[in-house]
C-alpha positions in Angstrom: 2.6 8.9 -34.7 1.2 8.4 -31.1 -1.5 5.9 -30.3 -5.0 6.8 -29.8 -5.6 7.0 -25.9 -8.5 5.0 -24.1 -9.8 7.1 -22.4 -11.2 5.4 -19.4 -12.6 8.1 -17.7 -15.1 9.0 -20.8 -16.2 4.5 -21.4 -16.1 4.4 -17.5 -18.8 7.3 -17.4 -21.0 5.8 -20.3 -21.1 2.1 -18.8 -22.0 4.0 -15.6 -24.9 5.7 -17.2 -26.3 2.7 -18.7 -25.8 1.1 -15.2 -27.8 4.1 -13.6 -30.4 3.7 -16.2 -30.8 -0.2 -15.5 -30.8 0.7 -11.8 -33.9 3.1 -12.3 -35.7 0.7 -14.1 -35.0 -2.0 -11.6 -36.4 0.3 -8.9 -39.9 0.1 -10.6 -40.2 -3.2 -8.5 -40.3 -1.2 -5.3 -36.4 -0.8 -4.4 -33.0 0.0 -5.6 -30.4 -2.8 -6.1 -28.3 -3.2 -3.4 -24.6 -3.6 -2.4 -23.1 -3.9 1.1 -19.1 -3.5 1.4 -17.2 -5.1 3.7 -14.1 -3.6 4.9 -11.7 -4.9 7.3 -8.9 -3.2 9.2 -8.0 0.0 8.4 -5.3 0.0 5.2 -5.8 3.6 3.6 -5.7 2.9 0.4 -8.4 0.0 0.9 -10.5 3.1 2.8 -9.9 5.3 -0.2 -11.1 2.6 -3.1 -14.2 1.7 -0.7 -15.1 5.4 -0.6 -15.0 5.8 -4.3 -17.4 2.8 -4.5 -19.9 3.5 -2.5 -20.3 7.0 -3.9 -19.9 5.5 -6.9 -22.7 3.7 -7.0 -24.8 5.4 -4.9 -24.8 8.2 -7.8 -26.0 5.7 -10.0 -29.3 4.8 -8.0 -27.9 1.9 -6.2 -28.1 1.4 -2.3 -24.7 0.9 -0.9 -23.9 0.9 2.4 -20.7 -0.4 4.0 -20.0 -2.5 6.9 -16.5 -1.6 8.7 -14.1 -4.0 10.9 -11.3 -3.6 12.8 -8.4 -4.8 11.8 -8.6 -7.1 14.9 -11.4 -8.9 13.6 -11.6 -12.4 13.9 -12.8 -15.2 12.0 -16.1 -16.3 13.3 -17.0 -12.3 13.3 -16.5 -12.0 9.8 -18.0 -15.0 8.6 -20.9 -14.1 10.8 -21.4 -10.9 9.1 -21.0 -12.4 5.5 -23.7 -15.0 6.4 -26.5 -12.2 7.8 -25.6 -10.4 4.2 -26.2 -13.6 2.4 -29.9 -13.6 4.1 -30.7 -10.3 3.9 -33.3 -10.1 1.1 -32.1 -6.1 0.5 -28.6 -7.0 -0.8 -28.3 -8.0 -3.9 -24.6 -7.7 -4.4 -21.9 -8.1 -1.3 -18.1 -7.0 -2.2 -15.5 -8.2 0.3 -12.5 -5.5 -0.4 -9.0 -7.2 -0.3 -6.9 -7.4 1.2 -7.6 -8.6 4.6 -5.9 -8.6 7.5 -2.7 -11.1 8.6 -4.4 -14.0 10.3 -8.3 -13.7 7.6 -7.6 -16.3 4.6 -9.2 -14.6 1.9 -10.1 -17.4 0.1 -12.2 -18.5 2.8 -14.5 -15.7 3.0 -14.5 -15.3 -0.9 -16.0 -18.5 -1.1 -18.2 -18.1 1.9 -20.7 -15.2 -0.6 -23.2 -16.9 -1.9 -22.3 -17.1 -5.7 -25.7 -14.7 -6.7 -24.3 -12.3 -4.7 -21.0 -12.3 -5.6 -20.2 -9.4 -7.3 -16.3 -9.1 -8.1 -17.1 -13.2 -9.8 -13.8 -14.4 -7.1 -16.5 -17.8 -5.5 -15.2 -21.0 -7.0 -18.8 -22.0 -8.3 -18.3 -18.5 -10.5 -14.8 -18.5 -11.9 -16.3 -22.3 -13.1 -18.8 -20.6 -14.6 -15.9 -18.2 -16.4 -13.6 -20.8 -17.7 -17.0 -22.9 -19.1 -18.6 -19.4 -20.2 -21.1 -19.7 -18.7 -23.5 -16.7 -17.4 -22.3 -15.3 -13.9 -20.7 -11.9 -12.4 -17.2 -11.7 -14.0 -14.2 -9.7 -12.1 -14.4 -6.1 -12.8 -11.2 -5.0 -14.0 -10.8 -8.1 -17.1 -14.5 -7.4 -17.6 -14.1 -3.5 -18.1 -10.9 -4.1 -20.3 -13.6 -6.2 -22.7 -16.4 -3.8 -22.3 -13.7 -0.6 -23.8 -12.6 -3.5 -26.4 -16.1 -3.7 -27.6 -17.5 -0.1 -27.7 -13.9 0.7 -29.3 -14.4 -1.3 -31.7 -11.5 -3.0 -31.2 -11.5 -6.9 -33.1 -10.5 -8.9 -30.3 -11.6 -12.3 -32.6 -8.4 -13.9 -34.4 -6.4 -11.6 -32.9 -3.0 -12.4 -31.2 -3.2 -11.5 -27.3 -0.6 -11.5 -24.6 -1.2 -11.2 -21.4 1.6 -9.9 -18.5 0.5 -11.5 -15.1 -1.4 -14.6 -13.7 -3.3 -13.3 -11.1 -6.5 -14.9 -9.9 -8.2 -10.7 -10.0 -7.0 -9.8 -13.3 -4.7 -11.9 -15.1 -6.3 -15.6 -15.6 -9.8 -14.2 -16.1 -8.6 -11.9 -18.3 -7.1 -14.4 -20.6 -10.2 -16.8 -20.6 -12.5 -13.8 -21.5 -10.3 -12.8 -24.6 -10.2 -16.9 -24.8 -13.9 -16.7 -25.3 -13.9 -13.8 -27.7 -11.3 -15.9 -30.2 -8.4 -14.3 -29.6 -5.1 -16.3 -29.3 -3.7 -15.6 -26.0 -0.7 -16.3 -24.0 -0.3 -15.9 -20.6 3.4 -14.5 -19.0 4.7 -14.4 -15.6 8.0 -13.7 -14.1 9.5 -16.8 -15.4 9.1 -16.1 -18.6 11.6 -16.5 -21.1 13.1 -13.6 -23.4 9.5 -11.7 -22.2 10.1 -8.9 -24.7 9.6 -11.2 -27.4 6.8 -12.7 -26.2 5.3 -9.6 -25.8 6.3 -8.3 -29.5 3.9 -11.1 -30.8 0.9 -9.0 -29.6 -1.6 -7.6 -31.5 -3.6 -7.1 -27.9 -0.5 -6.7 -25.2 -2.2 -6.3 -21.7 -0.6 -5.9 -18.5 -0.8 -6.7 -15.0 2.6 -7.2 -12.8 3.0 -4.4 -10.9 6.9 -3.5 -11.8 7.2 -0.2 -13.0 7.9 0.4 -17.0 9.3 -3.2 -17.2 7.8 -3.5 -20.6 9.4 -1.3 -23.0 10.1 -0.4 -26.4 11.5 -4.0 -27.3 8.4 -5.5 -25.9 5.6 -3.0 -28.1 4.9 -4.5 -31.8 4.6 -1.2 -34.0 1.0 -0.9 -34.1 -0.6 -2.7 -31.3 -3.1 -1.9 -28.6 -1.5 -1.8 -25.1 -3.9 -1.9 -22.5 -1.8 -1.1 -19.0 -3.4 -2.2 -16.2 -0.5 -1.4 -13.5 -0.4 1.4 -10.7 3.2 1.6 -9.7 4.8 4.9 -7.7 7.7 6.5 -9.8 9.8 8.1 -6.2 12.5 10.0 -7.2 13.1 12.5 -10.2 15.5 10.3 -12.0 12.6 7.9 -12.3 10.4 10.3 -13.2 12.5 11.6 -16.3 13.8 8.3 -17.5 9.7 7.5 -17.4 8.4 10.6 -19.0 11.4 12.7 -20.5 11.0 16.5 -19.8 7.5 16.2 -19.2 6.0 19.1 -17.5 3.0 18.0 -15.6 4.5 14.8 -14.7 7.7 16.4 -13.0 5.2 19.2 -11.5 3.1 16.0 -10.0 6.1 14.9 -9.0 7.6 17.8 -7.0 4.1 18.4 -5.7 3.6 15.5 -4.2 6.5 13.6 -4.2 5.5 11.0 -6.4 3.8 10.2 -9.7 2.1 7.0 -11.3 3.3 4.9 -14.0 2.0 1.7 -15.6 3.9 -1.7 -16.1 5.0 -0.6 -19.9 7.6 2.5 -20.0 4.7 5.5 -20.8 6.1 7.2 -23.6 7.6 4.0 -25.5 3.5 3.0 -24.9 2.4 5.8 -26.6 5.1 6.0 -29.8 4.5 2.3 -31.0 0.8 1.4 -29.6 -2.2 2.0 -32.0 -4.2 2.9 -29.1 -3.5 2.1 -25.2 -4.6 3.1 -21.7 -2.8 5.7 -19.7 -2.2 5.8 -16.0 -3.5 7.0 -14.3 -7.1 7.1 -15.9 -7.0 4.3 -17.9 -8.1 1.3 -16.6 -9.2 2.4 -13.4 -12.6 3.6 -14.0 -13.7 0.8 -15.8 -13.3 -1.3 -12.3 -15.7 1.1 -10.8 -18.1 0.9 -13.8 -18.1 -2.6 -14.5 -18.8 -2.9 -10.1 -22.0 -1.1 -10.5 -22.9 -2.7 -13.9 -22.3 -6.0 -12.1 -24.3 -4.9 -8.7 -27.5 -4.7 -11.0 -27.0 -7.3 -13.1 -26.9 -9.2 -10.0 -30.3 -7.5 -8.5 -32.2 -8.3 -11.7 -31.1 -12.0 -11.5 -32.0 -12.3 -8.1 -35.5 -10.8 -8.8 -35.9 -13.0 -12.3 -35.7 -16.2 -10.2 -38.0 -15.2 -7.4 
């Protein structure tokens, strides 16, 4: 029997009503929230995800506006920009979109937001306030993954959760919010022992590595929810079948464009042995988006509360 899908798209839209709701009510104090983007350089995909945002959000009530440098930027010029954000009474929410350009450490300018305006939760003083669970922005993706647990009525308390990636965006936070909710959780990388095993143990297997299909059928407990948070590029046809069989759409996508997505765990082993899981694309994805704007406000309402 195949598992329920999680329908992203559908929980992506609801949070983003409720945001859009909070932003309206918000507005009552005389203007909208606010959120300035920051992009640097000019990386197309980077253009393409700071597009969807701002539209995004600016359907939802919230005023976004985005502040573009070229990838020749330098250091003082960026910091100088983040600082006149900080100051400007009008934002309540500043996203730096990664990554940057060679030459721009990341970390630095991360940490340069102030912490109440930091609305993807990356400042030091904030992923502090994660692992001691304590209020504060958390990073959109983990945070939309928790939202979907909770109005699926997933249990996410006593259960046994594995997690497949360390990364500061997705994979550590990830872990300490399921750590917070009671779940049991153990974190995998690529030095992980007999993985599949590992990842057989999961009641809750979530995953974040960016290799195509690497988890498959050996790695999916009969029964569990898989929540897939990779975007990888299946490139040739042979890829494509071993991926998704005879799969109509899929090889359409794929001759139309030359390419189609595929999540880190092998799609159709996913959907035989999960209870419910995400799919890619559509999945996770718009829960980012949702969980940005539901962040932005929660930010502007903060911000007004202590002034």
């Amino acid at each position: 029997m195949a598992g329920k899908i999680l329908d992203g798209k559908k929980i992506g839209a609801a949070i983003r009503a409720d945001a859009a709701e909070a932003a309206r009510e918000f507005a009552r104090c005389g203007r909208p929230p606010g959120l300035a983007v920051v992009l640097v350089g000019d990386d197309p995909a980077s253009a393409i995800y700071v597009r969807g945002k701002v539209k995004a959000s600016r359907e939802a009530g919230i005023a976004s506006e985005t502040h573009r440098l070229p990838a020749t930027t330098k250091a003082p010029e960026l910091a100088r920009l983040l600082d006149r954000l900080n100051q400007d009474d009008a934002v309540d929410a500043i996203l730096l979109q990664l990554p940057l350009p060679g030459g721009l450490d990341a970390s630095e300018f991360l940490a340069r937001i102030r912490p109440e305006k930091d609305v993807d939760g990356f400042h030091p003083e904030n992923v502090g306030r994660l692992v001691a669970n304590l209020p504060g922005p958390r990073p959109c993706t983990p945070a939309g993954i928790m939202e979907m647990f909770r109005r699926e009525g997933i249990p996410v308390k006593g259960s046994r959760a594995v997690v497949v990636g360390r990364s500061d965006i997705v994979g550590k936070p990830l872990a300490l919010l399921l750590l917070h909710q009671h779940a049991t959780v153990t974190v995998c990388h690529s030095r992980t022992r007999d993985l599949p095993a590992v990842c057989r143990e999961a009641d809750i297997l979530c995953t974040a590595i960016g290799r195509a299909a690497m988890v498959g059928a050996d790695g999916i407990r009969e029964g569990a929810v898989v929540v897939d948070v990779g975007m990888n590029r299946a490139e040739t046809e042979a890829q494509v079948r071993d991926f998704f069989g005879e799969d109509p759409k899929r090889l359409a996508r794929f001759r139309k464009n030359g390419y189609t997505l595929v999540g880190d765990v092998h799609p159709v082993a996913m959907r035989e042995r999960s209870s419910a899981y995400t799919p890619v694309p559509g999945g996770v994805g718009p829960l980012t988006i949702a969980m940005l704007l539901a962040n932005t406000v929660a930010l502007a309402v903060a911000r007004q509360s202590r002034a």
